[in-house]
gemmi code that builds the backbone of each chain (N, CA, C; Angstrom):
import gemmi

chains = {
    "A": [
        ("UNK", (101.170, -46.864, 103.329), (100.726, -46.540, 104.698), (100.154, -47.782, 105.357)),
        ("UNK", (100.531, -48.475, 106.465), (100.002, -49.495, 106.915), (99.085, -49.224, 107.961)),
        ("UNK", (98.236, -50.091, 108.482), (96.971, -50.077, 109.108), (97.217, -49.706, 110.327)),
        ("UNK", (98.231, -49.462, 111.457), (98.359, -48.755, 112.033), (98.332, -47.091, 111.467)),
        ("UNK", (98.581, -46.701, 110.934), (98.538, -45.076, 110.737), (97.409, -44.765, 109.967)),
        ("UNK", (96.300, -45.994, 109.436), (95.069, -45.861, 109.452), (94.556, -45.545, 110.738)),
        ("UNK", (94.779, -46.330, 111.694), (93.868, -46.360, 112.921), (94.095, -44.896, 113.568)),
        ("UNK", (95.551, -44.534, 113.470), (95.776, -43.475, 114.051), (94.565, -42.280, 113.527)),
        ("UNK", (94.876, -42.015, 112.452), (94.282, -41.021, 111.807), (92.591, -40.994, 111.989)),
        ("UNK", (92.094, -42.334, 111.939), (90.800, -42.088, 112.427), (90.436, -41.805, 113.752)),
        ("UNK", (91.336, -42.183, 114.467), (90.754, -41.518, 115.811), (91.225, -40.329, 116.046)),
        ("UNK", (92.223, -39.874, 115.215), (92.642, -38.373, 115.058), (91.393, -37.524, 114.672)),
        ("UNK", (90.630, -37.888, 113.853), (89.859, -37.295, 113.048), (88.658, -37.241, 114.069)),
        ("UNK", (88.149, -38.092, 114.686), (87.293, -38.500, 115.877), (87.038, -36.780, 117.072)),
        ("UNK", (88.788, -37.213, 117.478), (89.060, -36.109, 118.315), (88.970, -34.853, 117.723)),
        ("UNK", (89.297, -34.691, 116.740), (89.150, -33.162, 116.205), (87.440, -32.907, 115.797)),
        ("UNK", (86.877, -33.211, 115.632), (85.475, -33.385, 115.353), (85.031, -33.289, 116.783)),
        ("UNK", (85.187, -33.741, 117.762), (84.755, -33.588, 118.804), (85.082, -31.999, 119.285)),
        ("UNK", (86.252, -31.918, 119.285), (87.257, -30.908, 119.690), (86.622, -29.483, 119.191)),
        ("UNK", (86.131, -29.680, 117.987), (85.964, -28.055, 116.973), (84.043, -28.483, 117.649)),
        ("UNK", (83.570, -29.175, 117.568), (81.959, -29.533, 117.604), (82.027, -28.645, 119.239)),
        ("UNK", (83.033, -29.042, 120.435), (82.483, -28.230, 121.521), (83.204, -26.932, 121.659)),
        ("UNK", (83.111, -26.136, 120.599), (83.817, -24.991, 120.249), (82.599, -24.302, 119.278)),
        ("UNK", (81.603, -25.169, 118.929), (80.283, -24.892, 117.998), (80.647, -24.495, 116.459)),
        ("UNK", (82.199, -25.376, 116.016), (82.590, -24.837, 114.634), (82.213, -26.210, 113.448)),
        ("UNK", (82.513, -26.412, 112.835), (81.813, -27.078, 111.646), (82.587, -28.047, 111.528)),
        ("UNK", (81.895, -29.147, 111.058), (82.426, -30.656, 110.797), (83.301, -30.560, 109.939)),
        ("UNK", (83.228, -29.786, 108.752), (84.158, -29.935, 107.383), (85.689, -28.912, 108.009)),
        ("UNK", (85.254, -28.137, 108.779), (86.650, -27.691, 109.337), (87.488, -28.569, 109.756)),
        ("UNK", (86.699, -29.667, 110.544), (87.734, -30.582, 111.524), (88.379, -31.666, 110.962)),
        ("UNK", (87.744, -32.449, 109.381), (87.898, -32.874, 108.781), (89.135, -32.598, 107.737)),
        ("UNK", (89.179, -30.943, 107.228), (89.893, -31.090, 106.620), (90.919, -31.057, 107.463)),
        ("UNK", (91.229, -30.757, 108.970), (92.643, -30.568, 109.559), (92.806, -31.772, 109.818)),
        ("UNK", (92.035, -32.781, 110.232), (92.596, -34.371, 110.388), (93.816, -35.032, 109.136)),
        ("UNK", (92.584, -34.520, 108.066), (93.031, -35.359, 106.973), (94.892, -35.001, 106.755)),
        ("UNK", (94.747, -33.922, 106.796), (96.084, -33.071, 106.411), (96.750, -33.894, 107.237)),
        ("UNK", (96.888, -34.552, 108.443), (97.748, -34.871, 109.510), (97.198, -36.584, 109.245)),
        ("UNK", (96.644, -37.067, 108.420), (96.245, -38.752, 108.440), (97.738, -39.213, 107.535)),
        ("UNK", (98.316, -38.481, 106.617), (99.035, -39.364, 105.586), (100.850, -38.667, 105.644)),
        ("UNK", (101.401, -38.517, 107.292), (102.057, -38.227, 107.379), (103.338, -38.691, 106.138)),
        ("UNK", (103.338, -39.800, 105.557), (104.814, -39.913, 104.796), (104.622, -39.272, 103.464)),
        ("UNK", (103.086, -39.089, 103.012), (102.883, -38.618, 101.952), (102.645, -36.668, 101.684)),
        ("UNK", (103.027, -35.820, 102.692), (103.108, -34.420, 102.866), (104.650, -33.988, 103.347)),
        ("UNK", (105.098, -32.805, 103.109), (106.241, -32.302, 103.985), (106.040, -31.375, 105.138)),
        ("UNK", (105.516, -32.406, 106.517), (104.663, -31.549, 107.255), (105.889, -31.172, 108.332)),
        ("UNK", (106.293, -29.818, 108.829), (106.831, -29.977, 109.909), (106.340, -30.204, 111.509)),
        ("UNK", (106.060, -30.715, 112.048), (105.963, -30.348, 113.455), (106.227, -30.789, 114.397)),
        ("UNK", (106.799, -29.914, 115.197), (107.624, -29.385, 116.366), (107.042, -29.738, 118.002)),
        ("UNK", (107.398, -30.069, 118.871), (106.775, -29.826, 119.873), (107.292, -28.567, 120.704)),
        ("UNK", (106.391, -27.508, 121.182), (107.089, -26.115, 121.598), (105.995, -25.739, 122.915)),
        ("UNK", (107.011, -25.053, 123.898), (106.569, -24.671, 124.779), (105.114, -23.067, 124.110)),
        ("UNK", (104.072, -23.220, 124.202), (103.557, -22.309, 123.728), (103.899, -20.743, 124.244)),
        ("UNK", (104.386, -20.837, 125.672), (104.811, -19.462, 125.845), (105.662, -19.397, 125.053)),
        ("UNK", (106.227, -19.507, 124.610), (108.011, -19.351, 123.898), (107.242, -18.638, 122.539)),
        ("UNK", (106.091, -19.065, 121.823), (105.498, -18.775, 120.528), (105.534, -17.063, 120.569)),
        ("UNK", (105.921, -16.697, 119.585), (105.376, -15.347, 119.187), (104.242, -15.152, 118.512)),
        ("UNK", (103.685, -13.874, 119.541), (102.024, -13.276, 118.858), (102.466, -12.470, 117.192)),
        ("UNK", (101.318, -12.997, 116.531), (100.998, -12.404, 115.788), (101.249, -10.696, 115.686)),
        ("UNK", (101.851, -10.089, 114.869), (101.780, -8.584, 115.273), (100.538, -7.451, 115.131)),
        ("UNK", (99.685, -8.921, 114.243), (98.278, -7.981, 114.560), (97.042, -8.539, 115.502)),
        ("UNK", (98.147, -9.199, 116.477), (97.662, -9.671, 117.660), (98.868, -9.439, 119.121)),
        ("UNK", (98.931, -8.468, 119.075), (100.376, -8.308, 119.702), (99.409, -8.416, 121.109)),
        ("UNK", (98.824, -8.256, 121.606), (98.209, -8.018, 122.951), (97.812, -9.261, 123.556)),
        ("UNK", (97.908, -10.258, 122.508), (97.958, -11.558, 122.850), (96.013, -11.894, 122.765)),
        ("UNK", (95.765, -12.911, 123.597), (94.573, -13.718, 123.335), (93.328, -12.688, 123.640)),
        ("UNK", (91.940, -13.174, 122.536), (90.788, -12.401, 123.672), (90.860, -12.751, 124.722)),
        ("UNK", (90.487, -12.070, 125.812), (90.463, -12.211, 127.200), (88.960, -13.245, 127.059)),
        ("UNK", (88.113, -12.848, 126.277), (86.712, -13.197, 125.612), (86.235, -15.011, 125.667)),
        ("UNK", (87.123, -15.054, 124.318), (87.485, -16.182, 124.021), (88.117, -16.936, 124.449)),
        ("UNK", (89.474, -17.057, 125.361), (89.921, -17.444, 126.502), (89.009, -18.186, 127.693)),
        ("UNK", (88.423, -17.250, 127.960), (87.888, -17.388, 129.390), (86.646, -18.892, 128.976)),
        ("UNK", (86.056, -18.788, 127.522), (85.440, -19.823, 126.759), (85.907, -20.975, 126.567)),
        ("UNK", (87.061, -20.927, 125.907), (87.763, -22.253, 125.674), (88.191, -22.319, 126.819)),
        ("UNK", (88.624, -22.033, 128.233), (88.791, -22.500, 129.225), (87.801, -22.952, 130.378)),
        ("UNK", (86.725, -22.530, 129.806), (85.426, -22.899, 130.734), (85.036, -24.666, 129.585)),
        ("UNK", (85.184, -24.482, 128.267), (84.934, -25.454, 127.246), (85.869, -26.958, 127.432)),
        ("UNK", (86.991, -26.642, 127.850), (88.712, -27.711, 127.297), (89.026, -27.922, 128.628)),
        ("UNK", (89.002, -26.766, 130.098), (89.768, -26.710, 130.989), (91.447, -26.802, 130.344)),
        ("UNK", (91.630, -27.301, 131.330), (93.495, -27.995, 130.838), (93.919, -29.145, 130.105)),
        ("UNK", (92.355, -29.680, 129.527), (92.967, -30.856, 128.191), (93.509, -30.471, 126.947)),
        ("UNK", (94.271, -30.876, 126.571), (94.872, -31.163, 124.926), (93.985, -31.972, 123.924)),
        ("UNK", (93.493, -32.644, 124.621), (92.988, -34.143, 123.821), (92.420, -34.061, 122.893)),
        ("UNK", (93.211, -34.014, 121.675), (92.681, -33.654, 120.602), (92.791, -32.507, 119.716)),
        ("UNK", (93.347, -31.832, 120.590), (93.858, -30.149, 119.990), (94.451, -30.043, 118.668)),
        ("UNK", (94.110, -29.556, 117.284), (94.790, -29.518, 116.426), (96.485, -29.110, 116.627)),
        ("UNK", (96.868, -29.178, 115.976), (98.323, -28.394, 115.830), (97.990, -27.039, 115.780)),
        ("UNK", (98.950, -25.630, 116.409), (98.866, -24.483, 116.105), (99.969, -24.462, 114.603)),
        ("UNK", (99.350, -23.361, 113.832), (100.170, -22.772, 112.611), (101.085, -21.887, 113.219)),
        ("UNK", (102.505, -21.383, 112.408), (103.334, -20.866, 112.343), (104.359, -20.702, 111.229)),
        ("UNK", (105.043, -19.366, 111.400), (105.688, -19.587, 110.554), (107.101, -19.121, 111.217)),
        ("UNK", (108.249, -19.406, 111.177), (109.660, -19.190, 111.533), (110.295, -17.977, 110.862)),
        ("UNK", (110.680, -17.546, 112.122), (111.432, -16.012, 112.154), (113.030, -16.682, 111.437)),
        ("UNK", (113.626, -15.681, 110.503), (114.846, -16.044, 110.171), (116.000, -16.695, 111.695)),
        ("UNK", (115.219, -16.038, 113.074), (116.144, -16.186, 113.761), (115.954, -17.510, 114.654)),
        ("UNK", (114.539, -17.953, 114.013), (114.728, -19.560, 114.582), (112.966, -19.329, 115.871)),
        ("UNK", (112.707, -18.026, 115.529), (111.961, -17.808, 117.027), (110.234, -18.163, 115.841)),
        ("UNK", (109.584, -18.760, 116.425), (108.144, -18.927, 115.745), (106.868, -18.346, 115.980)),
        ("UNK", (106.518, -17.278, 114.829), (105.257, -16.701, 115.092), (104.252, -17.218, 114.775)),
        ("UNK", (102.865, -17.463, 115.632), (101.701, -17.853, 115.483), (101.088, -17.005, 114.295)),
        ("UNK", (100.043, -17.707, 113.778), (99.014, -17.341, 112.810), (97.477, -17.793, 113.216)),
        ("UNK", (97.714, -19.027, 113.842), (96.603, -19.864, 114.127), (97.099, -20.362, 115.206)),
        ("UNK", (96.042, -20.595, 116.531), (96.151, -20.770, 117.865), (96.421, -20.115, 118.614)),
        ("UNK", (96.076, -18.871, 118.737), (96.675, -18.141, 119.523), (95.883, -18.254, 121.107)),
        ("UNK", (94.529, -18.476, 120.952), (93.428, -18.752, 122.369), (94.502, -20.176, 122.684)),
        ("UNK", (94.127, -20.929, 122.066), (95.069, -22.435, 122.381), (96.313, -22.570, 122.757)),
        ("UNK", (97.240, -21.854, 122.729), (98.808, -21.588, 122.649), (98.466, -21.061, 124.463)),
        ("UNK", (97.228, -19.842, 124.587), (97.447, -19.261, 125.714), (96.755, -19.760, 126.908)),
        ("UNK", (95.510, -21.088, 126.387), (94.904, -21.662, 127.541), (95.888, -22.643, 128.283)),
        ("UNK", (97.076, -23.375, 127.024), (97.661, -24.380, 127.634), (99.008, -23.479, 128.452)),
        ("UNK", (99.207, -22.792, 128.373), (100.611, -21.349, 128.815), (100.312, -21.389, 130.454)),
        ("UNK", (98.806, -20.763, 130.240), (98.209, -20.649, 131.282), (98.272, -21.922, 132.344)),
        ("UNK", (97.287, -22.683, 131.697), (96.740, -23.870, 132.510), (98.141, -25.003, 132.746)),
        ("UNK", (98.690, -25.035, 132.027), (99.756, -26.347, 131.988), (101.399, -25.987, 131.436)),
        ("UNK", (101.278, -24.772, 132.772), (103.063, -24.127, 132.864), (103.819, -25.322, 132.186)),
        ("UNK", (104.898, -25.113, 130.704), (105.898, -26.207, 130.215), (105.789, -27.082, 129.755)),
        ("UNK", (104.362, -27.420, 129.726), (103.758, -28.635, 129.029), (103.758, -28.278, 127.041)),
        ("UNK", (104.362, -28.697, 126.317), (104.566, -27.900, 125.092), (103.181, -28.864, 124.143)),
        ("UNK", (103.110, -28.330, 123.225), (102.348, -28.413, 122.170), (102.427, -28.682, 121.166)),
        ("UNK", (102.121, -29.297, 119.980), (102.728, -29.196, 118.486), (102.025, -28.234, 117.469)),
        ("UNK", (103.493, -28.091, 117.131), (103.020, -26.690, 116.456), (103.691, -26.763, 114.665)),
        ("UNK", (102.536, -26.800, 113.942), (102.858, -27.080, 112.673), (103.716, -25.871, 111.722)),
        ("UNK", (105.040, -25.859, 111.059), (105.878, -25.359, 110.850), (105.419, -24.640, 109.299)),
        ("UNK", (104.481, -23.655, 108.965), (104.223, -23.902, 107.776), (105.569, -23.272, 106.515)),
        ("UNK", (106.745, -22.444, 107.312), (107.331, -22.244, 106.102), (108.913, -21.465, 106.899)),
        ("UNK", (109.691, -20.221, 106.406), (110.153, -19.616, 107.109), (110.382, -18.720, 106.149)),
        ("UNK", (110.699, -17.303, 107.276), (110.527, -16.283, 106.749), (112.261, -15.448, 106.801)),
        ("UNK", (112.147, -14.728, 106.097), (113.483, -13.832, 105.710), (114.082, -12.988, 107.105)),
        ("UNK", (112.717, -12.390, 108.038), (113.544, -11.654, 109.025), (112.823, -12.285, 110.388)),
        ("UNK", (113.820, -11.723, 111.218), (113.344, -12.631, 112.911), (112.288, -11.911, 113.380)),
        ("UNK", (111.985, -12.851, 114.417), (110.286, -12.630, 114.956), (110.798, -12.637, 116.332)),
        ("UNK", (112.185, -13.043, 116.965), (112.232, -12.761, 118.584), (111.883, -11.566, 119.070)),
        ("UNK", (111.887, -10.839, 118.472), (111.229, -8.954, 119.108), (110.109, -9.194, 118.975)),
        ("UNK", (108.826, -9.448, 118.621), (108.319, -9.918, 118.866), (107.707, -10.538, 120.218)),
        ("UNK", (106.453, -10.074, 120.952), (105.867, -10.532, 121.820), (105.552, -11.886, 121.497)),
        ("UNK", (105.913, -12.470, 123.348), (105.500, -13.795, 123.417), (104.379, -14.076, 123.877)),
        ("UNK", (103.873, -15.499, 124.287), (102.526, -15.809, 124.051), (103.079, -14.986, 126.179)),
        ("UNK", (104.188, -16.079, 126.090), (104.381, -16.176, 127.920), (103.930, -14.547, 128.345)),
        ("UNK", (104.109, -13.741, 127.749), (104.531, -12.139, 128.310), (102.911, -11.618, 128.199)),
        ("UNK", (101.879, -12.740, 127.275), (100.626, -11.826, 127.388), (99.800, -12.273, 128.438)),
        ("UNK", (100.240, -13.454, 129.838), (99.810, -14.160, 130.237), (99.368, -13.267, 131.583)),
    ],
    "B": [
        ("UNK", (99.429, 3.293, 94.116), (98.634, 3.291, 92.852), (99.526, 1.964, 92.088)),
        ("UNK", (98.413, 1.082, 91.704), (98.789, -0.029, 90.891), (98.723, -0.025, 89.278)),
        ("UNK", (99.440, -0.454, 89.044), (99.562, 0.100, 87.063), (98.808, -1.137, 86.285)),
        ("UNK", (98.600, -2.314, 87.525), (97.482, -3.273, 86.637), (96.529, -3.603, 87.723)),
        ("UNK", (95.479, -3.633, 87.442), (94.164, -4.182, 87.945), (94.153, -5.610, 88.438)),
        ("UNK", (94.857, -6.348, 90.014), (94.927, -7.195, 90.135), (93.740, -7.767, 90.569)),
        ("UNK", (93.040, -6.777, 91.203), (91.836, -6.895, 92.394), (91.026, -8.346, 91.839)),
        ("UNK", (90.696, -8.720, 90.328), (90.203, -10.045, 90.271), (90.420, -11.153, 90.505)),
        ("UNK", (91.601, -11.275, 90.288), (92.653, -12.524, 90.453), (93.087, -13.139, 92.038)),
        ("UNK", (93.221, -11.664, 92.254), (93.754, -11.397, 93.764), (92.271, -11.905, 94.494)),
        ("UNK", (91.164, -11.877, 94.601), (89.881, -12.730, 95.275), (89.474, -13.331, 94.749)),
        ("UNK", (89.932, -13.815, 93.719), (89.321, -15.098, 93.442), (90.492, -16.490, 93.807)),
        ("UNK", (91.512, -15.823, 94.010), (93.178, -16.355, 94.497), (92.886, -16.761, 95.943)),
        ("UNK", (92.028, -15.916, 97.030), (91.911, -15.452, 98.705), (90.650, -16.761, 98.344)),
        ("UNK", (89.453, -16.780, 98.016), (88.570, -17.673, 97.387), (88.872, -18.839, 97.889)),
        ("UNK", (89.908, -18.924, 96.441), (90.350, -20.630, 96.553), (91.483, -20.773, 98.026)),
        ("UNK", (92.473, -20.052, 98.513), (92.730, -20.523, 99.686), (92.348, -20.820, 100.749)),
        ("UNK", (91.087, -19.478, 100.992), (90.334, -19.734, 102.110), (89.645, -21.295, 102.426)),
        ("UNK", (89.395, -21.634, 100.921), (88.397, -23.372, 100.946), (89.610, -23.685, 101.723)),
        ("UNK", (91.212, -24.081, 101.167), (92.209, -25.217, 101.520), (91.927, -24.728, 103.042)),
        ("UNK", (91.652, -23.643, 104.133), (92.223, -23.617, 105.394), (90.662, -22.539, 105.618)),
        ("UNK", (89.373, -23.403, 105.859), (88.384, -22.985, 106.725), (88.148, -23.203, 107.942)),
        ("UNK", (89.938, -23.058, 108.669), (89.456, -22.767, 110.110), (89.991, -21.375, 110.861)),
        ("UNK", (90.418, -20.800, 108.955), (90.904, -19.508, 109.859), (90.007, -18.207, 109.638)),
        ("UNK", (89.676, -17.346, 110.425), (88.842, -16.461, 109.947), (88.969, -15.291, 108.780)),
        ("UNK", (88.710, -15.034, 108.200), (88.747, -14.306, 106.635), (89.657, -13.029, 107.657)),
        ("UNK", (89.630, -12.335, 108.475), (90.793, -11.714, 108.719), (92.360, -12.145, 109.339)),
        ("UNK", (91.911, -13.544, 109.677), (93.399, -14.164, 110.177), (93.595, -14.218, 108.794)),
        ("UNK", (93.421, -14.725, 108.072), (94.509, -14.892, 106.532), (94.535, -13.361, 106.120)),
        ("UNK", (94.170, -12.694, 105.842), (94.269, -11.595, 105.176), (95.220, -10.734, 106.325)),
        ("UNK", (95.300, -11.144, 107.552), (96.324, -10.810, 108.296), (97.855, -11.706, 108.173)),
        ("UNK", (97.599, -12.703, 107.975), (98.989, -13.830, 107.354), (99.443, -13.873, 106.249)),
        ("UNK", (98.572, -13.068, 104.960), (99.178, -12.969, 103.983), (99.989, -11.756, 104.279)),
        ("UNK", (99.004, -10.517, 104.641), (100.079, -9.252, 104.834), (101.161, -9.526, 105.685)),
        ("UNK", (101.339, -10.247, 106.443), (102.351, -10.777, 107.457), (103.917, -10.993, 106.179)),
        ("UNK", (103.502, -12.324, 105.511), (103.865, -12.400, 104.475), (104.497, -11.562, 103.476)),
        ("UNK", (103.680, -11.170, 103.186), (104.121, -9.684, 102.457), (105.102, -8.924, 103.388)),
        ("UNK", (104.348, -8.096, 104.430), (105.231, -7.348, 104.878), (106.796, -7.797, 105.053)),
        ("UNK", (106.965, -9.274, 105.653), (108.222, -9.844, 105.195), (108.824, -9.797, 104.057)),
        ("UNK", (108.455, -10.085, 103.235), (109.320, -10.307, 101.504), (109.300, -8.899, 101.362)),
        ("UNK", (109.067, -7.482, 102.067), (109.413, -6.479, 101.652), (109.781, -5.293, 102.143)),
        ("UNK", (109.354, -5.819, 103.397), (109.799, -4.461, 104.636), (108.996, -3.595, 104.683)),
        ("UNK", (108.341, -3.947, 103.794), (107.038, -2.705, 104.093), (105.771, -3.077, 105.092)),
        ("UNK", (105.148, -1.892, 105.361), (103.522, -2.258, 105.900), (102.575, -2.200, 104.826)),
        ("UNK", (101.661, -2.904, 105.273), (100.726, -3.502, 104.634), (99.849, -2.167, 103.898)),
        ("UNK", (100.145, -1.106, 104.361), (99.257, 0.000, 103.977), (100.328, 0.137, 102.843)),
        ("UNK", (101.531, 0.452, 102.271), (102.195, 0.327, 101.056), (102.407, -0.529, 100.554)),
        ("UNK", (101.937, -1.873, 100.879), (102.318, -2.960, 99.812), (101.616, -2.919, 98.782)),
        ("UNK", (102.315, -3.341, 97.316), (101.693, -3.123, 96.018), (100.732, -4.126, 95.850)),
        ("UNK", (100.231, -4.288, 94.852), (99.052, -5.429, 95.056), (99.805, -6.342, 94.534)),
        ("UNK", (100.918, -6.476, 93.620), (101.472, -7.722, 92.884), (102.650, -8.246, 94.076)),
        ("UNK", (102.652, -7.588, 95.146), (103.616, -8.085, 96.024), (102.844, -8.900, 96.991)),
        ("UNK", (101.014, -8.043, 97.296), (100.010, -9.023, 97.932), (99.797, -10.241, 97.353)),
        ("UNK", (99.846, -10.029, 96.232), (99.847, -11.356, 95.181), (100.918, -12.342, 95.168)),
        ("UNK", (101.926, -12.033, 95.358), (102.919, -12.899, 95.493), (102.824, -13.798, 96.990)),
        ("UNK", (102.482, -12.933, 98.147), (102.552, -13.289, 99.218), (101.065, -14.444, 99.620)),
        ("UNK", (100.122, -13.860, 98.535), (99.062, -14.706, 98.642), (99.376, -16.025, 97.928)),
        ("UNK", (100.085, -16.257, 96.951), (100.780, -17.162, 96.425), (101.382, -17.972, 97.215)),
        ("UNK", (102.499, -17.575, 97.886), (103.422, -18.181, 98.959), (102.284, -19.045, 99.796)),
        ("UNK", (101.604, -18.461, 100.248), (100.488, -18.541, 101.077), (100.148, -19.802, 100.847)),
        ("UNK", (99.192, -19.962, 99.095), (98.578, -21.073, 98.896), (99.870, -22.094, 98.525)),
        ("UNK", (100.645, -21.768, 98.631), (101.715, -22.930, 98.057), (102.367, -23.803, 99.748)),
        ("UNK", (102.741, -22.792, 100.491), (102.341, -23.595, 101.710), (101.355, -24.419, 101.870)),
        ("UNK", (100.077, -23.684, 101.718), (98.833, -25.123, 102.053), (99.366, -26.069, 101.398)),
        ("UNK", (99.309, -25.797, 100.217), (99.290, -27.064, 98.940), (100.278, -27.912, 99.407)),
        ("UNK", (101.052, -27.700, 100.113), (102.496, -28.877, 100.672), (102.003, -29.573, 101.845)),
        ("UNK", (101.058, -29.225, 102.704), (100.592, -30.055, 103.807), (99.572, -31.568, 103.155)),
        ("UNK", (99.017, -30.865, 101.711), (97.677, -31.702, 101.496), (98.487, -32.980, 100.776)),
        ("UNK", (97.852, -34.293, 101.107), (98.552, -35.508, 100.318), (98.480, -35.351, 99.068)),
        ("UNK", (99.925, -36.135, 98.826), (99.862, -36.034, 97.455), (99.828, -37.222, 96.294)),
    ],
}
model = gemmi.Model(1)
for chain_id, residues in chains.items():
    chain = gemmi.Chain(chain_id)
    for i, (resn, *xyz) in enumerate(residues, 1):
        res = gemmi.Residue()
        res.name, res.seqid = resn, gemmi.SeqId(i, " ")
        for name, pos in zip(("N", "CA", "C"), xyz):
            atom = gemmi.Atom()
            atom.name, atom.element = name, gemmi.Element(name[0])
            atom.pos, atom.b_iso = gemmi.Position(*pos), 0.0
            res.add_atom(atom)
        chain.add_residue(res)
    model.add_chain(chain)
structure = gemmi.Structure()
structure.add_model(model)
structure.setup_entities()
């Protein structure tokens, strides 16, 4: 790994620490998601850049984001990224990707920054499709 | 009805994943494993066996384990 993708990663790590700190969540959270994303040649990480409407909700989140929590991280982030972890997912046999993690995040940027896509970390794929499945766009 | 007593293995299994991924809340995973599950079997989560939760909790930590350097 050369000293560029050192530098990267520490200011990766910077931003996410900042990022989870004005969200009031814990240092060792933000840490371990940096790290995971510091030693890109040494993991088999996928990620994607995706329009977050396009993402499918969770089905035990089918109704899409708290309205709650939303209205928080959008009073907290406004319409920045800067720094935003990756959202989790996992792939519908039919290619369509359901959220697990990010779902407030998937729907502030939907909201705030129509087409502007996101990266969204690929964690595996699954046997049957997720396009039936509600989208993030449809809970907006 | 389960014919072996996984329930130990099976939280102390949720335990150790939860450490690899403490930014999700103890019901987002326990909602992503049954996710999981319910995939590898077509079932809902209210009939899945526990050795099929187990498997899916498996899958689970074996995903993490592929993001972390190696």
């Amino acid at each position: 790994m050369g000293a560029r993708g050192v530098t990267a990663s520490a200011s990766w790590i910077a931003a996410s620490i900042a990022y989870f700190r004005r969200q009031g969540e814990g240092r060792k959270v933000c840490v371990g998601f940096s790290l995971d994303l510091c030693y890109p040649g040494s993991m088999a990480c996928d990620l994607r850049d995706i329009d977050p409407a396009d993402l499918r909700l969770p089905s035990s989140r089918s109704s899409g984001a708290d309205p709650v929590k939303l209205q928080r991280q959008m009073a907290i982030h406004g319409s920045s990224t800067s720094g935003m972890p990756p959202l989790l997912a996992y792939e519908g046999s039919d290619g369509a990707l359901e959220l697990f993690d990010g779902v407030t995040r998937a729907t502030r940027v939907a909201k705030l920054l129509p087409g502007t896509t996101v990266q969204v970390e690929v964690m595996g794929k699954l046997k049957r499709p997720k396009a039936g499945n509600r989208r993030v766009g449809d809970s907006l | 009805m389960n014919p072996v007593n996984l329930l130990d293995p099976l939280l102390s299994q949720i335990d150790e994943v939860r450490a690899r991924c403490p930014e999700l809340r103890f019901g987002q995973l326990i909602a992503t494993i049954a996710m999981l599950a319910e995939d590898e079997t077509g079932q809902s989560l209210w009939d899945i066996d526990d050795a099929d939760f187990a498997a899916a909790l498996e899958r689970f930590a074996a995903d993490l384990a592929r993001r972390e350097p190696g």
